[in-house]
C-alpha positions, 0 to 999 in steps of 0.5 A, spaced: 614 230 461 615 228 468 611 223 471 607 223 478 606 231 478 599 233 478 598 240 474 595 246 478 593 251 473 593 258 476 586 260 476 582 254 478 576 253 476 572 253 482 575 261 483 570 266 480 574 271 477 572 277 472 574 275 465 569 279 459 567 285 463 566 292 460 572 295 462 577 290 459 573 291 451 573 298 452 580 298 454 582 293 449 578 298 442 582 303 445 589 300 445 586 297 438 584 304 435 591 307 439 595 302 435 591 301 429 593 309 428 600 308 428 600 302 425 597 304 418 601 311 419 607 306 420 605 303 413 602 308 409 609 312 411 615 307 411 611 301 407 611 295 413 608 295 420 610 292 426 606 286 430 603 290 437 601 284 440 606 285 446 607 292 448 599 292 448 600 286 453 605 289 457 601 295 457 595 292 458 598 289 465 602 294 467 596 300 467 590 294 468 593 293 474 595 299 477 589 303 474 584 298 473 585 293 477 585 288 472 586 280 474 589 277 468 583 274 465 582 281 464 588 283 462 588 276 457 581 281 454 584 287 453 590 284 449 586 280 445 581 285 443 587 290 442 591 286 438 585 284 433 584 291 433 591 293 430 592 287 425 585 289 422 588 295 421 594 293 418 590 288 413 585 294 411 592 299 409 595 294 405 589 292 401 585 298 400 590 302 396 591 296 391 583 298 390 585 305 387 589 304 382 587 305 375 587 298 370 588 298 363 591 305 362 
């Protein structure tokens, strides 16, 4: 780590900038859902998923920003909350099926 340099992070904490608002958990239960269903789709389908984590956060970015006028707090929000969204979703379809399955015959 070099010395002498101080760290400036990019929001400072004296900034006020919306970060858990209406819009951004929305948005982000959206994506989930969106994703959730392609994921447990992909799954029951081809039998493995794919992580949605990146294109939810380059999604969110490009339309937030465009669309919503998201800041990137916001946008951090929205990939969170896609993202848990799509994993549960990927936790439920790989689990429930084993759930079906007659023992003992």
């Amino acid at each position: 780590m070099q010395t002498g340099k101080t760290f400036k992070p990019y929001v400072s904490p004296e900034q006020n900038m919306p970060e858990f608002t209406v819009k951004s958990v929305v948005t982000g239960a959206l994506f989930g859902v969106l994703f959730g269903a392609s994921t447990v789709y992909l799954a029951l389908r081809a039998g493995l998923t794919v992580s949605a984590s990146i294109p939810i956060a380059v999604i969110a970015i490009t339309l937030g920003r465009r669309f919503l006028k998201t800041t990137i707090l916001e946008n951090n929000i929205i990939q969170t909350t896609g993202s848990a969204g799509e994993s549960i979703a990927a936790g439920v379809v790989f689990t429930l099926p084993g759930f079906s399955v007659p023992v003992g015959r």
